[in-house]
Every structure is written in C-alpha cells, then in structure tokens.
C-alpha positions in Angstrom: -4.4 0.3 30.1 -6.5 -1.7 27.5 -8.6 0.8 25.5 -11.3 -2.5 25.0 -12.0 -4.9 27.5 -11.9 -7.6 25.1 -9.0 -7.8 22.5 -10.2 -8.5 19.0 -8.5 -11.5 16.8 -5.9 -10.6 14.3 -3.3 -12.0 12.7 0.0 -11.3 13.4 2.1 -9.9 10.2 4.1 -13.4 9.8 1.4 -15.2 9.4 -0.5 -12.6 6.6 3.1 -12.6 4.9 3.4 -16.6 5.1 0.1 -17.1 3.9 0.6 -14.9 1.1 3.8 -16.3 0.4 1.9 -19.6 0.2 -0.5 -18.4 -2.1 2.2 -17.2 -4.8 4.2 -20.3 -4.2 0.4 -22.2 -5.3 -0.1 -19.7 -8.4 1.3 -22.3 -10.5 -0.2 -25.4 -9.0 -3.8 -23.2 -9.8 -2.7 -22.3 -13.4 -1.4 -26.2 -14.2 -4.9 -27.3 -12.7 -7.4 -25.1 -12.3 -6.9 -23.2 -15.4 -6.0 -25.9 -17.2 -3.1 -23.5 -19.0 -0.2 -26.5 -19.5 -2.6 -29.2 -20.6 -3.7 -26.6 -23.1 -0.6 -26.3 -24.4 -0.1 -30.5 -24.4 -3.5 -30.5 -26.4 -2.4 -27.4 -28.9 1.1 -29.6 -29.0 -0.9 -32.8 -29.6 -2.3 -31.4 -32.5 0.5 -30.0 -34.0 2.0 -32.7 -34.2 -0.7 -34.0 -35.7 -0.9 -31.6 -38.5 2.7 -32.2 -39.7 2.3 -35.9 -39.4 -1.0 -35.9 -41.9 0.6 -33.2 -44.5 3.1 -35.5 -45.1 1.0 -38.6 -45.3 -1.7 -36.3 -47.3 1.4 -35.1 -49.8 2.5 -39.2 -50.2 -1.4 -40.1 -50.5 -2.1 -37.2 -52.9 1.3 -38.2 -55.6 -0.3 -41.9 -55.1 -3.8 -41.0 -56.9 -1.7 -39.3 -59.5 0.3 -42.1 -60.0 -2.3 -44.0 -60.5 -3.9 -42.6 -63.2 -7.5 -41.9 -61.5 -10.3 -39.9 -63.0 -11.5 -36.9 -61.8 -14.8 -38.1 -61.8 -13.8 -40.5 -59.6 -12.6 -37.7 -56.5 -14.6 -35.7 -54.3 -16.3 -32.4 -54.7 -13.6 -29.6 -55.2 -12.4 -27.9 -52.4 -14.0 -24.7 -51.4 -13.2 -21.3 -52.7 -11.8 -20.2 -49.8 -9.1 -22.8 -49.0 -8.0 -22.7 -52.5 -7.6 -19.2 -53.0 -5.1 -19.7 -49.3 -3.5 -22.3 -51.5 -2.3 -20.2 -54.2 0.1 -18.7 -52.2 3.3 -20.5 -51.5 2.6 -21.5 -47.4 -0.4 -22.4 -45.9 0.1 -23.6 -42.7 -2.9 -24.9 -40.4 -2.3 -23.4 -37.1 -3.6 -25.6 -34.0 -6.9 -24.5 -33.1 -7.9 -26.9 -29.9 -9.0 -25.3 -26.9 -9.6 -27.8 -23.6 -10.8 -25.1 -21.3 -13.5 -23.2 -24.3 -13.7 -26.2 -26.6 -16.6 -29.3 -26.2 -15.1 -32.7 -25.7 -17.2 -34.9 -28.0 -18.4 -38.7 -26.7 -16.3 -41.2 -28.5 -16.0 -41.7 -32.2 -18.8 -43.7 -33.5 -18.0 -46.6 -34.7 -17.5 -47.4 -38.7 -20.5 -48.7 -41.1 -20.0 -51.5 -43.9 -18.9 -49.9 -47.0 -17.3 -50.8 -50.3 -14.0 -48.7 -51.1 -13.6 -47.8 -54.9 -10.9 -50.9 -56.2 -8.2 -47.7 -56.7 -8.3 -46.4 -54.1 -8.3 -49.5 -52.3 -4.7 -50.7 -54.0 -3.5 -47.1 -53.0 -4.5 -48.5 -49.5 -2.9 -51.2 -49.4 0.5 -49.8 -50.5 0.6 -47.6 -48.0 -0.4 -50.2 -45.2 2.4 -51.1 -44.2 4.5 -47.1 -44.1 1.5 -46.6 -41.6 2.5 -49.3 -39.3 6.1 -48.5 -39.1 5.3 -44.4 -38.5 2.7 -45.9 -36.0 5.3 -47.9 -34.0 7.1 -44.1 -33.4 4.6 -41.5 -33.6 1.8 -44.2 -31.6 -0.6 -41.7 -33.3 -3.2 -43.6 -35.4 -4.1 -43.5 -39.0 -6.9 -43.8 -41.6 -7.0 -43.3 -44.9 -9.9 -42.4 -46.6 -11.5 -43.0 -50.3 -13.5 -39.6 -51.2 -16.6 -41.2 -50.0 -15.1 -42.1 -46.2 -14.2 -44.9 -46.9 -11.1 -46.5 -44.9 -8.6 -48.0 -47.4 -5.9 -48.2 -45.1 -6.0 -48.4 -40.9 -5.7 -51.7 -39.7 -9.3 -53.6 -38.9 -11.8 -50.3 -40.2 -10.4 -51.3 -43.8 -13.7 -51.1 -45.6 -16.0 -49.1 -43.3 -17.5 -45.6 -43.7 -16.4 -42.9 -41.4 -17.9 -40.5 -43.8 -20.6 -39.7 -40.7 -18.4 -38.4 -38.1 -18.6 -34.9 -37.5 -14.8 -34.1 -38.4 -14.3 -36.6 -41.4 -17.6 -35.0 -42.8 -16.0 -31.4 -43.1 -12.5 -33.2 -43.9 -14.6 -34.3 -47.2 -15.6 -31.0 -47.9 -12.3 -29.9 -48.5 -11.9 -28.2 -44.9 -9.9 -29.0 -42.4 -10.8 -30.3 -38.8 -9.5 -31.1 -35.3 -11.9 -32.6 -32.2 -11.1 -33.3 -28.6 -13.0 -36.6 -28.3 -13.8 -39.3 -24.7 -11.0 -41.8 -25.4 -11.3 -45.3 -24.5 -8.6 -46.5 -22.7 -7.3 -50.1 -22.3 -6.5 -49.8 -18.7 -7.6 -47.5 -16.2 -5.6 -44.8 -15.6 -3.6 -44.5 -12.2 -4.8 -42.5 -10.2 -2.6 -39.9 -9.7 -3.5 -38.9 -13.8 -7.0 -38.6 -12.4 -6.7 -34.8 -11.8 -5.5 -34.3 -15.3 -8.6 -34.2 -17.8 -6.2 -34.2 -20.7 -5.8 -38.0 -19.9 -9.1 -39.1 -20.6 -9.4 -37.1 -24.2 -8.0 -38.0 -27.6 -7.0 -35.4 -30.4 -9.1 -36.0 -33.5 -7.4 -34.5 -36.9 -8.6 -34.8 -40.3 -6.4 -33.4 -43.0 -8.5 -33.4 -46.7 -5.6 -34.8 -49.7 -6.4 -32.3 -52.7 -5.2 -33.2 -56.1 -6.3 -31.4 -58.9 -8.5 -28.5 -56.9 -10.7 -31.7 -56.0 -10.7 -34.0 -52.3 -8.9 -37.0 -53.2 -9.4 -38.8 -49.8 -9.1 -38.1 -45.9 -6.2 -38.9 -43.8 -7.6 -39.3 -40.2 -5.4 -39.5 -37.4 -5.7 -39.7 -34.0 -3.7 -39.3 -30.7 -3.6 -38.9 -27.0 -1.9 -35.8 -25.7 0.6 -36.8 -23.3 0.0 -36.6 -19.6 0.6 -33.6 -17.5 2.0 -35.6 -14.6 3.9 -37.4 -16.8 5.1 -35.2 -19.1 6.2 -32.7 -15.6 8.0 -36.1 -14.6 9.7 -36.6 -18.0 11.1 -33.3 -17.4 11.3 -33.7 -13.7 15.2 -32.4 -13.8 14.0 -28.7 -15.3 10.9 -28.9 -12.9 13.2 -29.4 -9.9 15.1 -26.4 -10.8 12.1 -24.2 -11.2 10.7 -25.5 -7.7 13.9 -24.6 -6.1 14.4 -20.8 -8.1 10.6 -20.5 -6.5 10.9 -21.5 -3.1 14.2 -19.9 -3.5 13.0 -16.4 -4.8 10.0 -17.1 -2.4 12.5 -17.3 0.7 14.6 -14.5 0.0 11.4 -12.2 -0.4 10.6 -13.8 3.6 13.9 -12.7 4.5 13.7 -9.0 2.7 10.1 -8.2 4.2 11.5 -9.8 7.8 14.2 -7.2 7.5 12.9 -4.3 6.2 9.3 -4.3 7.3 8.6 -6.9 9.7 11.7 -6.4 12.1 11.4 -2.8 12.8 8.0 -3.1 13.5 8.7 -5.3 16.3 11.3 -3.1 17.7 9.1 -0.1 17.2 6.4 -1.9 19.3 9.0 -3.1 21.8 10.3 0.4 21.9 6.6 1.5 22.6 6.8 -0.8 25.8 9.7 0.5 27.1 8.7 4.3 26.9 5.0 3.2 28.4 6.8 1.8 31.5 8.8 5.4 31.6 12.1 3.6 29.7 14.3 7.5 28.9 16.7 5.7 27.2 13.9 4.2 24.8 13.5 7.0 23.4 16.1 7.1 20.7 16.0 5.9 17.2 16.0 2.0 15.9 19.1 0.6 15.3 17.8 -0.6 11.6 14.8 1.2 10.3 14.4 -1.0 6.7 12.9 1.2 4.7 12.5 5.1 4.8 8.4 5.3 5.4 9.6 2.7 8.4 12.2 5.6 9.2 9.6 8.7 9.2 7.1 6.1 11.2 9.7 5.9 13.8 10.9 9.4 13.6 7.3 10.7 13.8 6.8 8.3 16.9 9.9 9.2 18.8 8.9 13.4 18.1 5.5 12.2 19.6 7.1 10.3 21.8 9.6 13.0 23.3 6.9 15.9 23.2 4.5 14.2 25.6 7.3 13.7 27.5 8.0 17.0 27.7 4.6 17.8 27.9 4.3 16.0 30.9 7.1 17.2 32.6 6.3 20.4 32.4 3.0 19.4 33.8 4.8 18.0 36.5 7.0 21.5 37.2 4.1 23.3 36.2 1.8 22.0 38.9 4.8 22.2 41.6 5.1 25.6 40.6 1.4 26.4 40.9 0.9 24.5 44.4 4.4 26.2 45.6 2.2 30.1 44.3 -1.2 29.0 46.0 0.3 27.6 49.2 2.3 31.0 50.0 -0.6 32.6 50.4 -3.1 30.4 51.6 -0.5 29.9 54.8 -0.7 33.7 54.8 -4.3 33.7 55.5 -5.0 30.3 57.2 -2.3 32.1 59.9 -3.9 35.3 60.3 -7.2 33.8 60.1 -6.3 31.5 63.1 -4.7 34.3 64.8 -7.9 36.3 65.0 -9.8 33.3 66.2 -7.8 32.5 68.7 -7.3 36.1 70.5 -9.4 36.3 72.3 -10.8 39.9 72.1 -7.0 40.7 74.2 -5.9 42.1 70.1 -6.1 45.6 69.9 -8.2 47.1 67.1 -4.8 48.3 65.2 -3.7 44.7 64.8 -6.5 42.7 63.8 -7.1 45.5 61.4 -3.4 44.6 60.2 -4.3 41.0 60.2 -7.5 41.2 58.1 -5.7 43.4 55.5 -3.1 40.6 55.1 -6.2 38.2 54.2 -7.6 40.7 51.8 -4.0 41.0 49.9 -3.5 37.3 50.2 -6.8 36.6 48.8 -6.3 39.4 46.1 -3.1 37.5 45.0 -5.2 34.3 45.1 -7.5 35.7 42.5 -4.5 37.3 40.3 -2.7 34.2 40.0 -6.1 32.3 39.3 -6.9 34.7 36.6 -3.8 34.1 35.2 -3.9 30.8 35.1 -6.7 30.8 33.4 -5.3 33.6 30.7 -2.4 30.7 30.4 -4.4 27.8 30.0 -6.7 30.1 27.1 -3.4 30.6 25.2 -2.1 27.4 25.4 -5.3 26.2 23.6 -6.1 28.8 21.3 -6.4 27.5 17.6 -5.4 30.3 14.9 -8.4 31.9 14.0 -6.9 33.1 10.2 -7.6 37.0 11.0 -4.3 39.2 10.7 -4.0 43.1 12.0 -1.7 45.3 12.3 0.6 46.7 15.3 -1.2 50.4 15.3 -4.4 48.8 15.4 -3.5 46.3 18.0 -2.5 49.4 20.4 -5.4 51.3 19.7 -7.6 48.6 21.5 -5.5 48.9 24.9 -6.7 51.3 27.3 -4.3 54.2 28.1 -1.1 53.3 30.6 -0.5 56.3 32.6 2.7 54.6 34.4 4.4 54.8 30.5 4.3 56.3 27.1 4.3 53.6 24.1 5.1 55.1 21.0 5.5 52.6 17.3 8.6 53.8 15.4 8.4 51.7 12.3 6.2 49.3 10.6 2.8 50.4 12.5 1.2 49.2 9.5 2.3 45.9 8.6 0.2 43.3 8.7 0.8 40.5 11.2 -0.9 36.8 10.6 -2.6 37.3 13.9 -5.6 38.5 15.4 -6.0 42.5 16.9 -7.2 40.8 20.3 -3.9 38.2 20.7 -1.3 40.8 19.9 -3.2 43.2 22.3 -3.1 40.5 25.2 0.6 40.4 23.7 1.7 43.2 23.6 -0.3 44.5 27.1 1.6 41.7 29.2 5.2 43.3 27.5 3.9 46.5 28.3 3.2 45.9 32.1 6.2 43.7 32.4 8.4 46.9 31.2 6.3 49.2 33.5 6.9 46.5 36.7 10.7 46.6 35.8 10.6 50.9 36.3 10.2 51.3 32.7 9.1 54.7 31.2 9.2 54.3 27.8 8.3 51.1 25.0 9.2 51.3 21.8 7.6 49.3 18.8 9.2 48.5 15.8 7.9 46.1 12.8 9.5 45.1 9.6 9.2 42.2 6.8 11.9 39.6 6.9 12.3 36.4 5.2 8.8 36.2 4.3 7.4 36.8 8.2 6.9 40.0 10.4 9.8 40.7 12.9 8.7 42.7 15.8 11.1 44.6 18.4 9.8 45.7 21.6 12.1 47.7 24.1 11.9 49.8 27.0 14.5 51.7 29.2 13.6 50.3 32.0 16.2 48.3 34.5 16.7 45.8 32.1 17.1 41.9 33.1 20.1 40.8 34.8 23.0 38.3 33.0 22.4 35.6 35.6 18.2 35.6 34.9 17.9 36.2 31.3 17.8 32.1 31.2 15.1 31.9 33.5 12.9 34.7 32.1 10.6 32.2 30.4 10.1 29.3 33.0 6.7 30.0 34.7 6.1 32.0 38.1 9.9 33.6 38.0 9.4 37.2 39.0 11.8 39.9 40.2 8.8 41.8 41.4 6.7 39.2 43.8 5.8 42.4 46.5 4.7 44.8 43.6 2.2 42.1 42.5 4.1 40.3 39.5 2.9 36.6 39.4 5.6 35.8 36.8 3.5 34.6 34.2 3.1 37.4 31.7 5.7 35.8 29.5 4.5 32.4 30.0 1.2 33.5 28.5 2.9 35.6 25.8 5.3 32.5 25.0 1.9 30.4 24.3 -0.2 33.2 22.3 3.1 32.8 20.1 3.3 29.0 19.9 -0.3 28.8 19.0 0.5 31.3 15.9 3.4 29.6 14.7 5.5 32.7 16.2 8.5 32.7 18.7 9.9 34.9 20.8 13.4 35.4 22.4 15.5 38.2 24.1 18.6 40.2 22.6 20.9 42.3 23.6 20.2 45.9 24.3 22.3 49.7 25.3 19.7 50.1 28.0 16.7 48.1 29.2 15.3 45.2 27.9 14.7 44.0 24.4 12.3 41.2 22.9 12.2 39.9 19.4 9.4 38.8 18.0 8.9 36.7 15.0 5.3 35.8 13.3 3.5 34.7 10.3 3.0 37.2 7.4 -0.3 37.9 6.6 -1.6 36.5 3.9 
C-alpha cells in the first residue's frame, strides 16, 4: 500500500554519489579555469623570471656607466628614500607581485616617440646589442635598455625612441620598480584550443631601474609572454597523466568504499523490508554485511521493530481467537435457551423456563464481565506513565475492604514505588482477587530497595498453581476457576499496568501457595 497516490521524483543514491563524484573529479578543471589559480602561477613564474633576467642585465648595464666614466649630472633623479634604505642591507630581492584574477590587464604598450639618446649612453647601447640578442634567442623574453630619460639605447628597431611615457617605464625612472600585465599582439592567431586560457593573450611587462651611485642610471625593460596553460599541462603531460589516473583512481576506490559500506546494505535493508512486508519469517534476521556501525544499529533498530510488530500482531491474532473462543461460549448459551423458550410452546413448566432464563441472565452477566475486562486490558496496554509515585500502604488504603481475606504489608509499606496510587491499586486488587479465587485466606506484602528499583513480593496460602500451568499463567483467558466467574485476565491486565511502567513481573517458588515478584521503577 502506497501511502501517496503519486510517487514523487528522487534520485536514487548512485546517481547523488556519481554526480558528486563527478563534481570532485571537476574541482580541478574549475580551479585551472575558473579560478584562474595555475595561470596565476605561470604569470607570477613569468615574472620571476623576469626579475632575475633584468638584475643581471641591470648589474652588467650599471658597471658599464661606471666604466665609462659618466657624470652624475648626467643620471636620473636619485632613487627614493625608501628603496635605498632596503638597499643597505645585504639582499633585496623583488618578489613577483602580478595578479591575473585581481590585477588590470593594460591595452598594448604605446608605441615609442622620436628621441635623441645622450652619445654615452648610446655607445653603452650599442655594446651591449649584441649580449641581448644572444640571451634573446634562449630566454625569447625581450629587452630595452634605457638612457635616464627613456630613451632606448639598445632593443633592436626602438633604438632612439622615448618610452619614458608608459605607465611602468615612468615609475622604473623614479627609481621604483614595476611589473604590468599588458594585451599582447600576437603574430598569428592563437589555436583555438589556447582560447580558454586568458594568460595567452597577455604579456608580462617588467621594468627594473639600474642605480649607480644612489642615482637611476637607465631602465632595463623587458618583456615576455607567460607560457600557455594547455601547453605547459602538455609539456608535462607524463606528470599530468599520473595525477589524472591517482584521481580517477582515488575517485574509484571511494565508489567502491561507499558501494560497500553504505550503498549495499541499504539495498539489502530495503530488500529485506520486501520480504518481511509479503510475511518473509526468515527475513527477519540480520544482514549478511552491515558496512558501517550506524548501518548496523539502522538494521538492528529495524529488525527489533520489525520482530515486535510481529509479535504484536500475533498476539493480536491469538488474542482475538481467544476473545471470539470467550464471547461465543456464552452467546451459544443464551441464543440456545433463548430458542428454547420460543419454541415451547407454553408445554414448559414454570420451573424450567425459570431455569432457562437464569442461564441467559448468568451468560449475559459473563458477557458484561469479560467486556469490562477487556476494556480494563485495552486501558493498561495504553496507559502512558503519568510520573506520580506512591507507596504500597497508601495503594491499599484506596481498596475497599475484602471480607473473603485479610491482607496485611510486612515490610517496606513505605517505600516509594515510580508508580501511581491508582495503578498499583488496580495491581494489586487483581492479585488480591486472583489469591481469594484460588481459596486463599491470607496475602502478604513485602517491599524492599534493590539495585536501584523497588522489589515487591506478594503471597498467599492459598492452593497455589500447579507445575504443569505455571507456564501458562500469563497467556490471556487461562483460568482454573471459569464456574466461579474467573475470566482469566487479571494477570493479563496486571502484566500490561507493568509493561507500561517499565516494571515486570514473574512467579517464584514458594513453601505454600503462590508467590509473585514484582520489580518497578524507584521513585525519583
């Protein structure tokens, strides 16, 4: 039975745990991409190389000018206070400072303007031509040197233009160093697989001030493109491979874990769920493999649930074969006599209809007895602990007086029982009447503490209950005393006041008569 008429869309568990299997496989892919994280660190890589490259052609440029004897007047404005103080001590390094994902990419360097280079700085330029070119043909970074004015002195076809108005040459002048991600222009378009790298259509922009004397001696300006992420990943396509396969790998063996330890027992829990539906008894045992231990108490939990509604129900089932087998006795009793004085005629003497009417009046007595009792069973069986507690004496004290006995508490009157006066009244009345059935003329009551909960003894010296139905004092409607009016349900309903107050109940052995032990909550 379908608790909605129309079954909502979910996913099945594989397909959430492949999807977000697919999603941490793709982490990466989003990082490289999205995030831009790897072509950062091409760009920052870019640049230092960069850095390194013009120190050294800075150093070389710098012992140049000394060489050649130029005036001071003849350099830039000294370098700031701040860079020279960093100077004093023995390392300075210039840490890479580009940023592709926080950084502005700048349009394309503007292009030089006609300027005359000082003559000495010009020979220095010249000189050093030709180192350039041979670097170039390795590092295929390019180079300018720069007079202190911005003018290039050495750098292929710029010799004798003034870069002294671009934004990173400018600050170079000032004694500061400067990096800037500028538009490149390429000389072929790029393929088109590159396309989804933006770190193929920038160029890294460096320009490294040459000091000498605490005064800017030039600019060496270099430039570069940052190598391609697509290429670069293919240049180290060996490494990449490995990682791809330690992913997939680690990926697939986190599959296989969560198959076995989650996702398998579930289906065999749900298949297990079937079976016991359809009425499957041999279902109802634990899984073969549980996984993990919540996946344990899941199915332990379920198979408990599981094997108390079965009991439940069959003791539904005897209960209500018990309860038709109690009602039909007597309602063939009275249909009988019923029909019986219908159907005589007026030929039955007054004797004997007044015998037959007195059997429908004790039948129909019973009737109401073994309703009422019912009822008195089906009250206990749902009675929720109210939290009140009371003591033995005071339970007694709210029965009315049983003239067929004497009940007398011999210990423990006083302790106090996690139970309410009215339940162990009902209690203890059904034990009492029980005893007073079984030709009992005497109940005893004794209470102690034990192991943190009350222990209760009740005994009478009555006839006391035979060896071969001692099992079967508990099972509903079993009476020794049917004729005398005993319904067999007194301990039935005593056995559920219990249940319902965490409490049990069970017989033990006694000299004479009959013996119960009972067992409850403590007060708290």
């Amino acid at each position: 039975m379908r608790w909605l008429s129309k079954e909502k869309w979910r996913p099945r568990l594989a397909t959430v745990v492949v999807a977000i299997l697919i999603v941490v496989m793709a982490l990466p892919l989003v990082g490289l991409f999205f995030f831009r994280l790897y072509e950062n660190q091409l760009i920052r890589q870019t640049e230092a190389e960069l850095i390194a490259q013009g120190a050294a052609l800075a150093a070389i440029y710098a012992r140049e000018v000394r060489d050649a004897g130029i005036a001071q007047d003849r350099l830039g404005p000294p370098v700031p206070s701040d860079a020279a103080s960093a100077r004093d001590y023995p390392y300075h390094p210039i840490e890479p400072r580009l940023d592709l994902a926080a950084d502005d990419v700048l349009p394309t360097r503007p292009p030089g303007l006609p300027a005359a280079a000082d003559p000495g700085f010009a020979a220095i330029g010249v000189r050093l031509s030709g180192m350039l070119e041979e670097i170039q043909k390795t590092t295929l970074a390019g180079f300018r040197l720069l007079d202190p004015r911005g003018v290039v002195i050495a750098g292929r076809s710029e010799v004798g233009q003034s870069l002294g108005e671009v934004e990173e040459v400018r600050q170079a002048l000032a004694g500061r160093y400067a990096s800037e991600l500028r538009l490149r222009i390429p000389d072929q378009p790029p393929p088109p697989l590159y396309s989804v790298s933006r770190g193929t259509r920038v160029r890294v922009f460096v320009a490294m001030p040459v000091e000498v004397e605490g005064r800017v001696a030039g600019v060496v300006y270099l430039s570069r493109t940052p190598n391609n992420i697509i290429k670069h990943l293919y240049g180290e396509r060996g490494k990449v491979t490995l990682a791809a396969i330690a992913m997939l790998g680690g990926t697939l063996l986190i599959a296989l874990m969560f198959i076995r330890t989650v996702s398998r027992p579930i289906y065999a829990l749900i298949e297990r769920t079937k079976r016991i539906a359809v009425g499957d008894r041999e279902a109802m045992r634990p899984l073969d493999h549980h996984g993990t231990r919540e996946m344990a108490e899941l199915s332990a939990a379920f198979l408990d649930m599981a094997g108390k509604l079965q009991a439940r129900s069959d003791s539904i089932q005897t209960f209500a074969t018990h309860v038709s087998h109690e009602l039909k006795s007597p309602l063939t009793a009275i249909q009988g006599a019923a029909e019986l004085l219908r159907d005589s005629g007026g030929t039955m003497d007054e004797a004997e209809r007044q015998r037959f009417a007195n059997n429908i009046v004790t039948d129909a007595g019973r009737l109401n007895l073994l309703v009422r009792r019912l009822l008195e069973l089906a009250r206990a069986e749902n009675l929720a602990p109210s939290g009140e507690s009371t003591t033995p004496s005071a339970a007694l004290a709210l029965l009315p007086v049983d003239t067929r006995l004497e009940v007398r508490i011999e210990a423990g009157g006083e302790v106090a029982v996690g139970i309410s006066g009215e339940n162990l009244a009902i209690l203890i009345a059904n034990l009492i009447d029980n005893s007073a059935r079984h030709g009992a003329k005497l109940v005893s009551i004794k209470a102690a503490v034990a192991g943190g909960r009350v222990v209760v003894h009740i005994g009478d010296d009555g006839d006391g209950i035979s060896p071969s139905n001692r099992a079967k004092v508990f099972e509903p409607f079993f009476t020794t005393r049917r004729e005398s009016g005993g319904t067999g349900m007194g301990l039935g309903i005593v056995l559920a006041l219990l249940k319902a107050h965490d409490g049990t109940i069970r017989l033990v052995d006694s000299e004479r008569g009959t013996r119960f032990e009972i067992s409850l909550p403590l007060s708290s």
